[in-house]
MDAnalysis code that builds the backbone (N, CA, C; Angstrom):
import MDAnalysis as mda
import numpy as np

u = mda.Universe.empty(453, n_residues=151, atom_resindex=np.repeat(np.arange(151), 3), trajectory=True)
u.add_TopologyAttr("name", ["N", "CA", "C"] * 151)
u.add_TopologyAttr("resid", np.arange(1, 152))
u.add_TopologyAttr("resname", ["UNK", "UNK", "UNK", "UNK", "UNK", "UNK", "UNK", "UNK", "UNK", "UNK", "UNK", "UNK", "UNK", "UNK", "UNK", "UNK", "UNK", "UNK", "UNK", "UNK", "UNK", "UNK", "UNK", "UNK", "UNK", "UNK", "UNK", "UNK", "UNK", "UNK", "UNK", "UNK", "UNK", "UNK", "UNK", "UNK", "UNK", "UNK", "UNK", "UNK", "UNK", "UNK", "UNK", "UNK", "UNK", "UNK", "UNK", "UNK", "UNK", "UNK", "UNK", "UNK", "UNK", "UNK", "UNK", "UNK", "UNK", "UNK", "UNK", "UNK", "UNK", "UNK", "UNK", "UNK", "UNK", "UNK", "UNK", "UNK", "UNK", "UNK", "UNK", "UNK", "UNK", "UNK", "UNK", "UNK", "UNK", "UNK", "UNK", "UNK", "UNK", "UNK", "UNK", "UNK", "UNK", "UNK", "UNK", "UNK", "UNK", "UNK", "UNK", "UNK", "UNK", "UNK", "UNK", "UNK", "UNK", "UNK", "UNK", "UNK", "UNK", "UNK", "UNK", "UNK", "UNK", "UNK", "UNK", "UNK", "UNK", "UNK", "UNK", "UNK", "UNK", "UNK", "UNK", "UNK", "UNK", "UNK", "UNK", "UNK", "UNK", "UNK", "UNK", "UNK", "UNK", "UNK", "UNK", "UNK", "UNK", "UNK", "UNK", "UNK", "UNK", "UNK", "UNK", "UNK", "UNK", "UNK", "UNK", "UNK", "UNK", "UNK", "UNK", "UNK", "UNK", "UNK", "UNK", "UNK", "UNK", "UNK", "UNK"])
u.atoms.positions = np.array([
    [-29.707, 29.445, 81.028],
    [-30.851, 28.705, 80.514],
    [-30.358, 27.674, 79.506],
    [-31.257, 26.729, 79.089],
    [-30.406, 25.336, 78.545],
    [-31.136, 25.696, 77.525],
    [-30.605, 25.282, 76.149],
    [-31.260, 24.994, 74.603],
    [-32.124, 23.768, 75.063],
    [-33.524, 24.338, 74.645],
    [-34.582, 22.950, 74.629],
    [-34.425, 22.752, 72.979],
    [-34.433, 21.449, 72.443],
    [-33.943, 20.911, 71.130],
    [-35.595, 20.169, 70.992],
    [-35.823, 19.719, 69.717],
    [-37.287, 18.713, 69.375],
    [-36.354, 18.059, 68.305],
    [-36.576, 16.771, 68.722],
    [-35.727, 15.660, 67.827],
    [-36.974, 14.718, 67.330],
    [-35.958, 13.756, 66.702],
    [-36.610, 12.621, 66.428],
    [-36.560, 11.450, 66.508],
    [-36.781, 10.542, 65.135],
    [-36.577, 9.115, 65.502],
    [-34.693, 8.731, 65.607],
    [-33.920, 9.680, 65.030],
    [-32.381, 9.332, 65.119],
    [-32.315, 9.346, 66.341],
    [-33.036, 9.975, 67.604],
    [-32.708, 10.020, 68.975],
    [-33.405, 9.594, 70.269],
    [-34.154, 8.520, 69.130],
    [-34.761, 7.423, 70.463],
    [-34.328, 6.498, 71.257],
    [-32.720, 6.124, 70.887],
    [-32.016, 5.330, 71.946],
    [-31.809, 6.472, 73.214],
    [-31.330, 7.403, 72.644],
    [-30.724, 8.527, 73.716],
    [-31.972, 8.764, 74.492],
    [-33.198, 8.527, 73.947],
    [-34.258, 8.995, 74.867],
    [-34.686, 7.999, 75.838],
    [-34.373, 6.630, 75.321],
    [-34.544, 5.216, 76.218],
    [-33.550, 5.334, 77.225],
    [-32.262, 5.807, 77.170],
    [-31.300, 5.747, 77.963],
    [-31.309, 6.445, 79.213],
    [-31.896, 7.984, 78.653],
    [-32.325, 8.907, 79.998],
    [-33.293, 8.622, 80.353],
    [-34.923, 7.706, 80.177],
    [-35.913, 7.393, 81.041],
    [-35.095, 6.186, 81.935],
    [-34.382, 4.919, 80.688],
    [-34.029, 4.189, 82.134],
    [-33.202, 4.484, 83.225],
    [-32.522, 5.398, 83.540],
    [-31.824, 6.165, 84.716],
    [-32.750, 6.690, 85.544],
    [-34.219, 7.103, 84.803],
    [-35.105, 7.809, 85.861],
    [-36.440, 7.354, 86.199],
    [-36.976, 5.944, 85.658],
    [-38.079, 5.398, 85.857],
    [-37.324, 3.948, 86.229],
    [-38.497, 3.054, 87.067],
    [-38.551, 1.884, 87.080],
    [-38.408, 0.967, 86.395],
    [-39.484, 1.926, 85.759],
    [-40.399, 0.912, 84.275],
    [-39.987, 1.333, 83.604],
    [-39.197, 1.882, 82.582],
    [-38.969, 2.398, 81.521],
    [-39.193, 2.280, 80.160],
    [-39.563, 3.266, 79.071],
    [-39.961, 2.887, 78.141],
    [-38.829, 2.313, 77.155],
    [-38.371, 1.784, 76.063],
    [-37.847, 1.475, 75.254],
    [-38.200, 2.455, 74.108],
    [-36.966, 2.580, 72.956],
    [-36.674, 2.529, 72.142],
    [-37.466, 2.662, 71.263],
    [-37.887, 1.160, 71.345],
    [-39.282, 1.300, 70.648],
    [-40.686, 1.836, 70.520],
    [-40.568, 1.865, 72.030],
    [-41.959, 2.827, 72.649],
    [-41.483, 4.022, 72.241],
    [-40.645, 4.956, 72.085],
    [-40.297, 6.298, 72.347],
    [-40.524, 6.621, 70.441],
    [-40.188, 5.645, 69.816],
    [-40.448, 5.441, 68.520],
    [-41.810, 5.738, 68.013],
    [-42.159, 4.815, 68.630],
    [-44.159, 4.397, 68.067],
    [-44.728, 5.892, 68.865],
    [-44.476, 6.404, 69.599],
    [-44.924, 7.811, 69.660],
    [-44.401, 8.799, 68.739],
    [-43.349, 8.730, 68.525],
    [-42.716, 9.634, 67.709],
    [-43.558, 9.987, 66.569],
    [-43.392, 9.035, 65.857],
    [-44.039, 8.455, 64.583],
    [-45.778, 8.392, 64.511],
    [-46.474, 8.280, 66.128],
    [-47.902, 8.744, 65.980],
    [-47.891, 10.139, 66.684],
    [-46.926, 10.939, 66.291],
    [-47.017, 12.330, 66.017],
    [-46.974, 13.255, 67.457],
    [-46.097, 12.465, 68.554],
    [-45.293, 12.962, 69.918],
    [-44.821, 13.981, 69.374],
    [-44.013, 14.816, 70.481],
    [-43.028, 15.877, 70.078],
    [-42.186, 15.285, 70.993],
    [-40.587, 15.190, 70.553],
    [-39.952, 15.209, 71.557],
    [-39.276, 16.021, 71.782],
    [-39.123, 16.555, 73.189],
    [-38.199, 17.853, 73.081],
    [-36.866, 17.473, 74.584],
    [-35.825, 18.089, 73.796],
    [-34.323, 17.622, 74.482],
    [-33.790, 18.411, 75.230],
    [-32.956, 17.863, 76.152],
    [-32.121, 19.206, 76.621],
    [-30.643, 18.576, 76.489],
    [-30.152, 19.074, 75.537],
    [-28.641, 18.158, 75.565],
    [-27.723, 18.685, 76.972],
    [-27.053, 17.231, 77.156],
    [-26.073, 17.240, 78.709],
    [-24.273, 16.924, 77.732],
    [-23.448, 17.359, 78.944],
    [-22.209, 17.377, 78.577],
    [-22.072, 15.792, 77.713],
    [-22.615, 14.516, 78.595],
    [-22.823, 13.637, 78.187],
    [-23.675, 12.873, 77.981],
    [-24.365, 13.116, 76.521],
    [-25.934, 13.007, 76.269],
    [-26.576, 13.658, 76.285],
    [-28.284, 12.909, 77.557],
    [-29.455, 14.223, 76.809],
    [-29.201, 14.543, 78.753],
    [-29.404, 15.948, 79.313],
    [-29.809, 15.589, 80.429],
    [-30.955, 15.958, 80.579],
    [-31.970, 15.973, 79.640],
    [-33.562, 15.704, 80.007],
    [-34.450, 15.412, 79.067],
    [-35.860, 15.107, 79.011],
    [-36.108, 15.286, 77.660],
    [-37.809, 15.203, 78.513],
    [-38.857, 15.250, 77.188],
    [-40.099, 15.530, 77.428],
    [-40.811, 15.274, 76.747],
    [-42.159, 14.392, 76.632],
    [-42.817, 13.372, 75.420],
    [-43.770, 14.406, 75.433],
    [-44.487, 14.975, 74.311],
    [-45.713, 15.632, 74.639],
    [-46.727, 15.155, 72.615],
    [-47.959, 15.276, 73.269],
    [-48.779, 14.859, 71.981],
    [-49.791, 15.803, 72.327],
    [-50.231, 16.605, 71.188],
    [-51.426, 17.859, 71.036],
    [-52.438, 17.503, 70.331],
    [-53.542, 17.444, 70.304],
    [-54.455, 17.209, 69.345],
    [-55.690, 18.481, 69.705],
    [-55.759, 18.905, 68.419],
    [-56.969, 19.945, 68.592],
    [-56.515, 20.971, 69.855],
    [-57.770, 21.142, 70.613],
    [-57.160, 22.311, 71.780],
    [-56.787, 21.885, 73.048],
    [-56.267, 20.493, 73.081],
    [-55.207, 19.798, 74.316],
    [-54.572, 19.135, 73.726],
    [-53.590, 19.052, 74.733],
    [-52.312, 18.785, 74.895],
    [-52.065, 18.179, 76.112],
    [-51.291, 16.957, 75.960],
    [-50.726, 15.631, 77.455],
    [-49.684, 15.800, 77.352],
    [-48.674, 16.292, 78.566],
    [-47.238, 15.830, 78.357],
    [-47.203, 14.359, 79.235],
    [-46.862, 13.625, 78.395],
    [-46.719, 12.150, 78.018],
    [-45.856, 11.448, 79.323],
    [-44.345, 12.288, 79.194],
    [-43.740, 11.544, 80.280],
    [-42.571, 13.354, 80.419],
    [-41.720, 13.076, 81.395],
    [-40.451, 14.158, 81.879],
    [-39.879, 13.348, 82.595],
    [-38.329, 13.447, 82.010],
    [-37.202, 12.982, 82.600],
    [-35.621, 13.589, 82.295],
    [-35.479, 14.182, 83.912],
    [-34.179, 15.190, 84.046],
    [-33.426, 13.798, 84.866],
    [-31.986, 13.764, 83.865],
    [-31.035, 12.711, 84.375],
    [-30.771, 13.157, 85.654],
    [-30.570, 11.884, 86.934],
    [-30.126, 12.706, 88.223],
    [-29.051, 13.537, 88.237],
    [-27.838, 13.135, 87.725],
    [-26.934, 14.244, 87.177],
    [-27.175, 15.503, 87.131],
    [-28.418, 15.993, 86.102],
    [-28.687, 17.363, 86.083],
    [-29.806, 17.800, 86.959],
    [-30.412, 17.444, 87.927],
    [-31.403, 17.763, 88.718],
    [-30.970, 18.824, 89.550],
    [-31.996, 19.890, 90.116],
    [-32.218, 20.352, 90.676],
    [-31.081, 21.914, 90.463],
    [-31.582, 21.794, 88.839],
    [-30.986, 23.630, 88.203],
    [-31.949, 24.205, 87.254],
    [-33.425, 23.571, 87.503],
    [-34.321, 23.674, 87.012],
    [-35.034, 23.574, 85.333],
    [-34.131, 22.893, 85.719],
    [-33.930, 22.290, 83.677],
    [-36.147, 21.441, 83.569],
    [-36.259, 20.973, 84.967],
    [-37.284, 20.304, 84.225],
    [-38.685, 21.434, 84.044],
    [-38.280, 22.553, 84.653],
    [-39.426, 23.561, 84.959],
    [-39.004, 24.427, 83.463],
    [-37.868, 24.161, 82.731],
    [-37.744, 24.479, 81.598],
    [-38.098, 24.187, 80.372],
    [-38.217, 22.823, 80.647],
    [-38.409, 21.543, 79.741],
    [-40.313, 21.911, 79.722],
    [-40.856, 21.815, 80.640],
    [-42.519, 22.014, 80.801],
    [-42.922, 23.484, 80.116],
    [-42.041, 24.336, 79.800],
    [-42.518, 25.598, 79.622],
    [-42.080, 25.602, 78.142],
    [-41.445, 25.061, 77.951],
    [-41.100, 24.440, 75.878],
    [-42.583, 23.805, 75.432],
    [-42.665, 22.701, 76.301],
    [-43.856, 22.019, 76.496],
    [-44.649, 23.227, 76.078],
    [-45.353, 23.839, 77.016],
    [-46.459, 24.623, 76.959],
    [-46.389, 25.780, 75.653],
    [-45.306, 26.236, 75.783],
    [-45.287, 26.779, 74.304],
    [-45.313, 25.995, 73.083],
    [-44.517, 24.904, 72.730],
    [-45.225, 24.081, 71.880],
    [-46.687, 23.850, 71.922],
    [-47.332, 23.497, 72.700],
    [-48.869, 23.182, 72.752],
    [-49.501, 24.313, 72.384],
    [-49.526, 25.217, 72.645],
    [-49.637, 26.473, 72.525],
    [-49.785, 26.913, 71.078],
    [-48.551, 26.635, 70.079],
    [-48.577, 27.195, 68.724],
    [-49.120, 25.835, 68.162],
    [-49.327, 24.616, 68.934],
    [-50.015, 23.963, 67.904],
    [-51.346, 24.092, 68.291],
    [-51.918, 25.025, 68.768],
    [-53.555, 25.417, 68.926],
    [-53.811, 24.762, 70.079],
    [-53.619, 24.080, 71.183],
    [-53.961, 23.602, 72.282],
    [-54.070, 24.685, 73.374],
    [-54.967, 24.703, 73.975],
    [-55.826, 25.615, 75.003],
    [-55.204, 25.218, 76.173],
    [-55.276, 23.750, 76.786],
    [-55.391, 22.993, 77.444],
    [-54.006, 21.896, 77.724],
    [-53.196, 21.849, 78.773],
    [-51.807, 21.249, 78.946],
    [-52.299, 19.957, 80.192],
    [-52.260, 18.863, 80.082],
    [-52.520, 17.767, 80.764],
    [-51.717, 16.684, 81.234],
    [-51.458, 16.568, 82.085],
    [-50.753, 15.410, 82.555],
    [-50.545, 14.457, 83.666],
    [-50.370, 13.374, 83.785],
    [-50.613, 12.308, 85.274],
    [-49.197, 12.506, 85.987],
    [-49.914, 12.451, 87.243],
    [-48.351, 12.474, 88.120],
    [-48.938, 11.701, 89.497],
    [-48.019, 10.802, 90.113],
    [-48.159, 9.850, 91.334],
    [-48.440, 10.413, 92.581],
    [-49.618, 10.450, 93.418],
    [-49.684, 11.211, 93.981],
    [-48.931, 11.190, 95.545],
    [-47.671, 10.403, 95.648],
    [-46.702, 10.469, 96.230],
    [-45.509, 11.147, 95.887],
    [-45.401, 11.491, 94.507],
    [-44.129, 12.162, 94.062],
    [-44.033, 13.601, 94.256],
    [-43.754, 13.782, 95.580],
    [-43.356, 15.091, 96.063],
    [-42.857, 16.333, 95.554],
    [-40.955, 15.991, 94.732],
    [-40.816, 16.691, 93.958],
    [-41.792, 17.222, 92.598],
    [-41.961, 16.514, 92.371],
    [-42.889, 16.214, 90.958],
    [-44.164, 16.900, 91.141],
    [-45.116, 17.175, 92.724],
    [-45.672, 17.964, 92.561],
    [-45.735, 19.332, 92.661],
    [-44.301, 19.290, 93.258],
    [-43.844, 20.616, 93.773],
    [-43.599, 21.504, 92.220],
    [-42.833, 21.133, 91.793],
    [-42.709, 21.483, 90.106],
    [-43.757, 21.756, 89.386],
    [-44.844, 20.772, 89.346],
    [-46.118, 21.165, 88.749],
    [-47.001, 22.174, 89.028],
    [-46.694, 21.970, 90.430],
    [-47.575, 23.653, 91.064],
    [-47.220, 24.380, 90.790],
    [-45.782, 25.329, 90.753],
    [-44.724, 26.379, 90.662],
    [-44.851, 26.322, 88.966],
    [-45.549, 25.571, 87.911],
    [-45.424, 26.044, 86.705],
    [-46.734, 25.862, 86.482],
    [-47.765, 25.896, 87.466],
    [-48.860, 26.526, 87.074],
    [-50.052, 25.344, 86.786],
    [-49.501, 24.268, 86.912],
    [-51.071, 23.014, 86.913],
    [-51.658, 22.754, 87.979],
    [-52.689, 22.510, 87.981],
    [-54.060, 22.449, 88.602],
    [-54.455, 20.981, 89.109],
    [-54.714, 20.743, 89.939],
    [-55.560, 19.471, 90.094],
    [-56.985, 19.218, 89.438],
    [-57.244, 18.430, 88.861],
    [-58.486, 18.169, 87.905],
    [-59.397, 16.621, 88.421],
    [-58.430, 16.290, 88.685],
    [-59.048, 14.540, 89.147],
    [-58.132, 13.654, 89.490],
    [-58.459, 12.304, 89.196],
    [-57.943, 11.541, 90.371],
    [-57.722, 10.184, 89.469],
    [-56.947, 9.088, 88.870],
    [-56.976, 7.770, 88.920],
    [-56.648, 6.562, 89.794],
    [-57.784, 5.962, 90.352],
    [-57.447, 5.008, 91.031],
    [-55.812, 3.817, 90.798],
    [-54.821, 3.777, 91.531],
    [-54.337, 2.141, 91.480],
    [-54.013, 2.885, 89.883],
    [-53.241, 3.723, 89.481],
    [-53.286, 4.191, 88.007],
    [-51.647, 3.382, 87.890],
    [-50.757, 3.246, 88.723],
    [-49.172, 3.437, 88.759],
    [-48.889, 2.096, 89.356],
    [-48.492, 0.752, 88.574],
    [-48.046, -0.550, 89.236],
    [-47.290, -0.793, 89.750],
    [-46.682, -0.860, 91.053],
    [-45.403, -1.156, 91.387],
    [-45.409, -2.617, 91.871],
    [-44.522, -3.010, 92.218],
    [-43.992, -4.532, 93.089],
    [-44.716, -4.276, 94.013],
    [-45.371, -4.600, 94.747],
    [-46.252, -4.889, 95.839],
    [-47.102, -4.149, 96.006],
    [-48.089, -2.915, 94.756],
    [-49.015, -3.018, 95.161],
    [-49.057, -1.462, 93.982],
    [-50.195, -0.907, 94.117],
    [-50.651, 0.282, 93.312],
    [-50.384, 1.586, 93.888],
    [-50.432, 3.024, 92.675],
    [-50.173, 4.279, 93.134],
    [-51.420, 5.107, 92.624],
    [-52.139, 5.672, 93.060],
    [-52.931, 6.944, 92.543],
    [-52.069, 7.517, 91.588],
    [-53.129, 8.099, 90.710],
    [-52.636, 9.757, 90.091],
    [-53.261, 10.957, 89.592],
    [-53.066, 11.704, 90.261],
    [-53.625, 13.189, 90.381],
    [-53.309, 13.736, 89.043],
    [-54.533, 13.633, 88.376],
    [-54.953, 14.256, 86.821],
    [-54.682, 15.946, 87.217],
    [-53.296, 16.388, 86.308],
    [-53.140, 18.035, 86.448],
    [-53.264, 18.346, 84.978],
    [-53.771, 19.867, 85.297],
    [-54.179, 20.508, 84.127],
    [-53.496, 22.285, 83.720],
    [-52.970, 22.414, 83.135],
    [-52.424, 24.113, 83.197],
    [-53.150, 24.585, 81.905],
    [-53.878, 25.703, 82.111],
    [-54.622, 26.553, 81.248],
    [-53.580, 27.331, 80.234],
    [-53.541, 27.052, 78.782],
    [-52.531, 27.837, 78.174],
    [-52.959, 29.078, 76.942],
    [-54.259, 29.293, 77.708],
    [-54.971, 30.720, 76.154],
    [-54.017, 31.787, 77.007],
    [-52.990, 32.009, 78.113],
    [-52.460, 33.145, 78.024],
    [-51.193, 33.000, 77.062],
    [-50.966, 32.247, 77.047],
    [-49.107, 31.849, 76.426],
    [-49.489, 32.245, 74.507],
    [-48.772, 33.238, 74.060],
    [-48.465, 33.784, 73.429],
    [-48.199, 32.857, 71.915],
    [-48.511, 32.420, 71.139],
    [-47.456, 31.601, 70.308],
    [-46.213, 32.040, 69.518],
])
């Protein structure tokens, strides 16, 4: 099992570095910042070289959004990100959140496969939510119930 770490603003390049390896669009630096600082959690999984994953999540009251997840391709598929979501949920968890929320493309296969197997729900739907080069993506609003998880 990997040490999940919660960092901060000293480790928002490292966090820009592993989204741009795994998104299109990627956030910056700065973006990973201005969440930080409006009171994100970030939580890490350090790699031999660097982070090899990490996980944006923001709680307010009794929900909780995980924001974004990104396992470097490097470390994929040793289940680091089904690790990373369950830090997640326990964080949300001791900060009083009932309720675990998050958007996912409703083409991203892996991505839903993962979400099911750790327990989120389909809740709804955003139209054209995901911009790409030639045209729009849905996204299937998931939800995981967390009054069993322990704090």
């Amino acid at each position: 099992m990997t040490r999940i770490v919660r960092v901060g603003l000293e480790a928002v390049d490292d966090l820009a570095a592993v989204h741009a390896v795994c998104f299109p669009k990627p956030w910056s630096a700065a973006d990973f910042s201005e969440l930080i600082v409006g009171g994100a959690a970030a939580l890490t999984a350090p790699g031999e070289a660097g982070l090899a994953g990490l996980l944006l999540i923001r709680a307010v009251e009794e929900e909780a959004e995980i924001l974004t997840v990104a396992v470097h391709p490097q470390a994929r598929g040793k289940g680091l990100g089904r690790q990373l979501i369950e830090a997640a949920a326990r964080t949300a968890a001791v900060e009083g959140a009932q309720t675990l929320w998050l958007e996912v493309g409703v083409d991203n296969a892996v991505a839903l496969a993962l979400y099911a197997a750790a327990g989120f729900e389909a809740a709804g739907r955003r139209k054209a939510y995901y911009q790409h080069e030639g045209g729009a993506e849905d996204a299937l609003i998931l939800r995981r119930v967390l009054n069993t998880i322990a704090p």
